[in-house]
Every structure is written in C-alpha cells, then in structure tokens.
N, C-alpha and C positions, 0 to 999 in steps of 0.2 A: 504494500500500500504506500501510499504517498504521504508524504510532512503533514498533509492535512487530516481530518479525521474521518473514516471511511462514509462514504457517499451510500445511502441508503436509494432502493427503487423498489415502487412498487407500478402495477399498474391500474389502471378503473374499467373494468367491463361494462358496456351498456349495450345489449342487442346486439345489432351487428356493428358499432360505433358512434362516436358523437357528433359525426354531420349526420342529419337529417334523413340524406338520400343514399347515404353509403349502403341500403341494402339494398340501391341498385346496382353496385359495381361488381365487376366478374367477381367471383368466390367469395362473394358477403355470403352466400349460403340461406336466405329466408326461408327456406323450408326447413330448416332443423333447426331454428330456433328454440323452439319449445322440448327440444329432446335434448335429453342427460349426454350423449354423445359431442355436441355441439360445443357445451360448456365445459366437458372436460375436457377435447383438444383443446380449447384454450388456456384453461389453467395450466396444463400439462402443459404447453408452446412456453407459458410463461416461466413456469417451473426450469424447464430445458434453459433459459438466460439466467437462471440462480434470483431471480427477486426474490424481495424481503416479502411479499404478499401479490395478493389479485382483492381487490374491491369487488360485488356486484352490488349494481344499483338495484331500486326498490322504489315502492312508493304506494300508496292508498287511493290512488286514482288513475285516471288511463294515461299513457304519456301524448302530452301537450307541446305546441309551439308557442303556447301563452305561460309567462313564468306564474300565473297564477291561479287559471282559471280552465275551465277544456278548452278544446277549440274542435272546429267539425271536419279536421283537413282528413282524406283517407288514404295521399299519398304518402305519407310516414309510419314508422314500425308503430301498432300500436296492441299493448297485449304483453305480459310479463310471465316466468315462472316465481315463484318464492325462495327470496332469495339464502333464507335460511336452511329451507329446504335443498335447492341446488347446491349449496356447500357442503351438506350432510352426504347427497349423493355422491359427491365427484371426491369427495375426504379420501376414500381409500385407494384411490387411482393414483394419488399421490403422495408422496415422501416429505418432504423439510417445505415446500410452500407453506406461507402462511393465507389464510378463507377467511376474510372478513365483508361477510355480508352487510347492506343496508338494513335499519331496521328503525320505524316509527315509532318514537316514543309518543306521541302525544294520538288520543284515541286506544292505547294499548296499554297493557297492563305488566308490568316489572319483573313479578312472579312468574307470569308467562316466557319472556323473555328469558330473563336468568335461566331457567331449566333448558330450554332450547339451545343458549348459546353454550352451556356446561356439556351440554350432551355432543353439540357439535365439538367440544372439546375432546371427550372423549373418544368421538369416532374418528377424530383425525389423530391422536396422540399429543395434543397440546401444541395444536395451531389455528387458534381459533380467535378470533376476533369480534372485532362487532363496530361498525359507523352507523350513532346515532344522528337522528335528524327530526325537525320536528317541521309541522305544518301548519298554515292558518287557512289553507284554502277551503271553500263553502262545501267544492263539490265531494272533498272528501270526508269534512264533518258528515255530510248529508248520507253516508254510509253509515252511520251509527249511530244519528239521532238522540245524543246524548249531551251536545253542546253545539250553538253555533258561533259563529266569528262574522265581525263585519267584513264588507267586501273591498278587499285591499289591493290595488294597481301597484304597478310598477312603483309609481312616485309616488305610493304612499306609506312606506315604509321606515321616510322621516319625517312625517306628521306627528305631532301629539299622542294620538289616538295609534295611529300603527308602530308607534317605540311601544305604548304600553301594552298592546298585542304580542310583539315579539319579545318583551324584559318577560311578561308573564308565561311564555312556551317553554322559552331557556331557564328560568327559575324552575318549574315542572321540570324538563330536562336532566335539570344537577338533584332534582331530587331522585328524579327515577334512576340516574346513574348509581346515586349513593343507594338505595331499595337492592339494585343488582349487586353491588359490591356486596354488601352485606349478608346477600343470601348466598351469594359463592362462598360466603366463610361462614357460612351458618353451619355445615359440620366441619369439623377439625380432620385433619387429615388421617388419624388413623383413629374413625371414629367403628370403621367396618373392622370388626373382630374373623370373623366369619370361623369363627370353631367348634367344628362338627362333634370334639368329643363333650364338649360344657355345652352345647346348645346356642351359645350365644354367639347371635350374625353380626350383632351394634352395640357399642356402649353410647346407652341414653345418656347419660352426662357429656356426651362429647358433641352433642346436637343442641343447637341453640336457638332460645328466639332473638330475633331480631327486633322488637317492639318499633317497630318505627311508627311514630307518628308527625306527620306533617299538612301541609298544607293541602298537600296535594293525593296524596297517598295512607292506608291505615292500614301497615303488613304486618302481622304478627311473624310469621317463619315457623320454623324453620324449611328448606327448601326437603322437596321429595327427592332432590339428586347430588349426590354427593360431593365434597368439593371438587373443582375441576381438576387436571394431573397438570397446568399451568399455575394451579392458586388463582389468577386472577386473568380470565381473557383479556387481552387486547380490547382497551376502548378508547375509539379514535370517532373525530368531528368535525365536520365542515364548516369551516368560521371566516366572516367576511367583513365583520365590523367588532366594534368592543364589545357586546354583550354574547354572542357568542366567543370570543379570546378570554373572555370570563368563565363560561361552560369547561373549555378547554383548560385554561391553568387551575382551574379548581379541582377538576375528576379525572382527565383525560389523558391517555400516553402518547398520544397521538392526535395535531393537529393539523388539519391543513387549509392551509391558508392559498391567496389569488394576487398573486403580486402581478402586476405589468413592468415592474423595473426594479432595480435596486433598492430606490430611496424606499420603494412602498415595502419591500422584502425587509428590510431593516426595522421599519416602521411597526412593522405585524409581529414578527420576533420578540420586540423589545415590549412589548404592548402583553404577548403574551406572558412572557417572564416577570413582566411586575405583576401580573392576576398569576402568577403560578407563587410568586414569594407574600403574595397578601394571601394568599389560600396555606400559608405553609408550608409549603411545598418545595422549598428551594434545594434540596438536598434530594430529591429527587430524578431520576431520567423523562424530562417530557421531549418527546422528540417534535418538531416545525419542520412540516414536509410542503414544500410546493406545489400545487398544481399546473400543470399545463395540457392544452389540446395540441395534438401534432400531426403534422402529415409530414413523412421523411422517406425520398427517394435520394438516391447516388450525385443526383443532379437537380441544382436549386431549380431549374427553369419547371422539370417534369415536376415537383413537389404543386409548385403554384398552377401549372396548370391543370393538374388534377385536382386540386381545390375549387380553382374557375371551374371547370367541368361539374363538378357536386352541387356549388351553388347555383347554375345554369338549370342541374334538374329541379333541386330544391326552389328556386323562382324567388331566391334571396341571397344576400350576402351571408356567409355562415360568420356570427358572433357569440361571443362566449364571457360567463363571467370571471375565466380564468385565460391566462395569456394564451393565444394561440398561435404554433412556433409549424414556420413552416419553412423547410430545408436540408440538410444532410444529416444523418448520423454525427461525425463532426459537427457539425457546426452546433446539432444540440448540445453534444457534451463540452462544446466551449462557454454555452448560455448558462449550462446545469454548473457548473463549475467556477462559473462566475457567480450567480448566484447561493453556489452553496458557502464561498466565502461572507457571504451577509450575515450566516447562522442559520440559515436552514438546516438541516440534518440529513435529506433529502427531500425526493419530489415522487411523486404521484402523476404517472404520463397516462392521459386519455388518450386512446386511439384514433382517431379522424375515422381511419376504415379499420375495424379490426381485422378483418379476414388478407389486408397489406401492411398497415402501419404496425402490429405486435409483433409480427415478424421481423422488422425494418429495427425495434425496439432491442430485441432478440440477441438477434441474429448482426447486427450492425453496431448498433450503439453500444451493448455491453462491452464486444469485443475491442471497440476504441476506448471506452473508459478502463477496462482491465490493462490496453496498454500503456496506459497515463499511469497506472497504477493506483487508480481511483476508483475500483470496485472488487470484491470476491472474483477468486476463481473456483472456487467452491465454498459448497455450505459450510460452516463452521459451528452449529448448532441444530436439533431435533426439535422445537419448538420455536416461537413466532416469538415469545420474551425472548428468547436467547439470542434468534437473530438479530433482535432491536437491542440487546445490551441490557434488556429489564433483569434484574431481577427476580425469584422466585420471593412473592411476597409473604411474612410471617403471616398467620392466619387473626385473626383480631380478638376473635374469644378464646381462643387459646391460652392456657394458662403460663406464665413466662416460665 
C-alpha cells in the first residue's frame, strides 16, 4: 500500500444502473432482473475486484423520475426485488464481500429489522450490513395508512415546515438505529449452552431486555435471534446536509456523503466528525465514503458519448445528487485519490450501466489503483468489520 491510508470501494447496485435508460443498452439484461441469478453475477463480478461491499437499493414505492413523488413514465425500470431478501439469497454464493442492503426505517419496525439483518449475518458469516434511509413521501405513507406527511417538492426541503419534517424522520432514525443496536446485544455471546447431557440449550441470565423507551418507539426485547457472529452489522447512511451528518456521527460506521469538489468533501468530513465527537464518539472508526455516478470506457470521447446516447433515449440530461464522473479508469483513480486526501476513507461508485460500467470498475480501475498501490490485492479479513478496520464490539449487557 501507499504512505497514504488504504482507499476503501464499494459499489451501489440499482437494476440495471443509475441512468434511467441503461436497460436499454446491449447486456443490461431486463429480463432477469427479478431472478437471484442476475444479482448474484453481480455481486460475484464485484466480489472478483476484492470490494469492501455491494449496496442494493430499496425503497416503499415504485421507482420514480420525481425525487418525491411517482411519476406515470413507463419507459424506465420500474418494479424491485427485497432487498434484504436478495442479500440473504446471493450470501452463500459468496466468500469475504460484504451485503448491505437498503432498508426503511421510517413506516417499519426495528425489531423487524434487527432479526432480518442478524440472520443475514449469519447466513453470510458476518458480512452483513444494513443503509438506512428514511422517507416523507405521500405515496408511500399511503401504503400503511398509519401517518401522513405534507407534500414536499424539491424546494421545499429548506422551508420551515420541510426542516421540521426531515429533523423529525432522522430523530426517529437515531432512534431506530439505537432499538437495533441494542437488540443485537440483547443476548451475550455465549448465551447458547446447547448441552445435550444437562438439558440446557440457553442460559436465561445471558438474555436481556432492552426496555427502550422513546419517543418514537416502546421495545421491551429481548430479540428471538441471537447475537450476530459480527456483534454489530455494519450501519451505514446517506447524508446530504447537517441533520442527517448528525444520524451519521451519532450511530453510524459508515457514511456517505455527495461532494462535487474538494472544498464541499472537506466541508462534509469535518461536519461529520464534530457530530461524531458531540455524540462521543471520537475514539471510534466512522469511516466518510464518497459517492459518485460513473460511466468509464478506455477513451474519454467513447465515455461521453455513450452518456449523450443514454440521455438521447432517456429525453433528458442524466443528473445526479452525487458527482457524476465521466472518463477513464485513470482518470477516476486520479479524482478518487485526490479526493481521498480530503479524508474520505473511501467512495461508493454507482454504475451508469451496470451490465459495462462494474466491469470497467473491476476489471480496470482496481487494477490501476493496486498499481499506485492504493488498494488490496486480496482480502485481508472474513467479515465486513474486518475489512473496514471495525472492531469486534464488547457486547453492552455483558457483564465486565
């Protein structure tokens, strides 16, 4: 490795990609999207470049061109699998990846979660993950009929009334993280006896409740599944302004953040490290990962023109809330590298077209940052803390 500190990658799965029309290009594959096949060449393709993980996306409503609302377009992917489930599925097909699915906090229940994301722990061997996210939009309250939300645009998300929408999602948020935390260590790690000659499979003193009471939530515990063989999955965050960099430095191991340039990458780092040392946390691993969208061929001209070509079908300019990087293998690991001296940790690369650009990721780009000597050439850990430097955390009701 290099003088600097090793360069973390992960990537983000979404369908067949993050432009719109990419599952018109040769080998987007839209007929096997919905099948376990589909998503395991991918993680597997990813796996094969040694990442530190694969994100898949998620959400409570159908995927939209409007960041808030449906829209009635029928030329775009629309239609998901679950994405806790398709982690669970593809877990055993693979080895040292780490599987951090999308997963809604807000309409959903903690308890739920927790035991889901523990179990994907176990059926991967402690690579499991989890990116929370939360939502205000109508149409997908209007699936559960149990709260609604005023109707929020684009620009009104720094109004009055749309701060205290979203302070009040991400407050819910840190609570539902800490509900999860706590049911992961609601048993002690050798609380399973399992001895055939005494009879006894559990010692009940090593099972605990959790009595949470909050604002938001009233869990007593203790969980029906055992602590994870991580202690604590991976929880990681999407954060784009100070209230969620407060989500992040309070609960989270993993943040990622949308920088367009240096100063704002600096800017997001430092922001979240003072909400990580107000949350107590200073002494801590929280790792600031990058986001970017990419399309990378050999030759900058062919990158851009097969982005012109995508937005020509799509019948719009493709934009993004995170930078969108379009050019060589090089040339990304000159961006990623210049950025990762800001304090980033690493980055998190969306694919433009998965079924060209993951490969291009792969297959190109790792191979140029291994020659800078700015990434693994192999795994160096069995678990998703390990690869990220975490720690195996002491369990909290354990007795010291």
């Amino acid at each position: 490795m290099s003088a600097e500190s090793p360069l973390h990658l992960a990537v983000a799965l979404d369908g067949t990609g993050w432009h719109p029309a990419a599952w018109r290009e040769p080998g987007a594959r839209p007929h096997d999207l919905l099948t376990a096949g589909y998503w395991a060449d991918l993680v597997t393709e990813a796996e094969r470049g040694l990442l530190d993980f694969v994100t898949l996306e998620d959400a409570l409503g159908l995927q939209s061109s409007h960041p808030t609302e449906p829209d009635g377009r029928t030329d775009q992917v629309r239609g998901r699998l679950d994405a806790v489930l398709v982690a669970a599925r593809i877990a055993p097909l693979t080895r040292h990846i780490g599987l951090v699915p999308t997963v809604v906090a807000t309409h959903t229940e903690p308890f739920h979660l927790s035991k889901a994301i523990a179990t994907l722990d176990y059926v991967s061997g402690g690579r499991a993950g989890l990116r929370l996210k939360v939502s205000a939009r109508q149409d997908e309250a209007a699936h559960f009929g149990r709260r609604t939300f005023p109707r929020l645009g684009p620009g009104d998300h720094d109004t009055p009334a749309g701060r205290a929408v979203i302070d009040e999602l991400f407050e819910e948020a840190a609570d539902y993280v800490e509900v999860v935390r706590r049911l992961w260590d609601s048993w002690e790690d050798d609380a399973e006896i399992r001895d055939t000659a005494t009879g006894r499979f559990i010692d009940r003193d090593k099972l605990h409740y959790i009595d949470f009471e909050g604002r938001h939530f009233s869990v007593k515990g203790p969980s029906i599944t055992p602590r994870p063989p991580q202690g604590q999955p991976v929880v990681s965050a999407l954060a784009h302004h100070s209230t969620p960099y407060r989500l992040v430095g309070r609960g989270a191991d993993i943040g990622y953040v949308t920088p367009h340039d240096t100063d704002q990458a600096r800017a997001a780092v430092a922001e979240i490290r003072a909400a990580q040392a107000e949350a107590g946390r200073t002494g801590d691993v929280l790792h600031v990962f990058g986001d970017l969208v990419v399309f990378l061929d050999e030759d900058p001209a062919a990158a851009r023109d097969r982005r012109s070509r995508l937005d020509d079908l799509a019948g719009s300019a493709f934009t993004s809330d995170a930078q969108v990087f379009t050019g060589t293998p090089a040339q990304l690991a000159d961006r990623l590298q210049e950025l990762h001296r800001t304090g980033l940790s690493g980055f998190r690369l969306r694919p433009g077209v998965v079924g060209h650009d993951l490969e291009r990721i792969t297959r190109a780009l790792v191979p140029e940052l291994q020659r800078r000597g700015a990434f693994r050439r192999a795994y160096e850990a069995n678990t998703l803390r390990g690869l990220l430097g975490l720690a195996r955390p002491a369990n909290r009701y354990a007795a010291a």
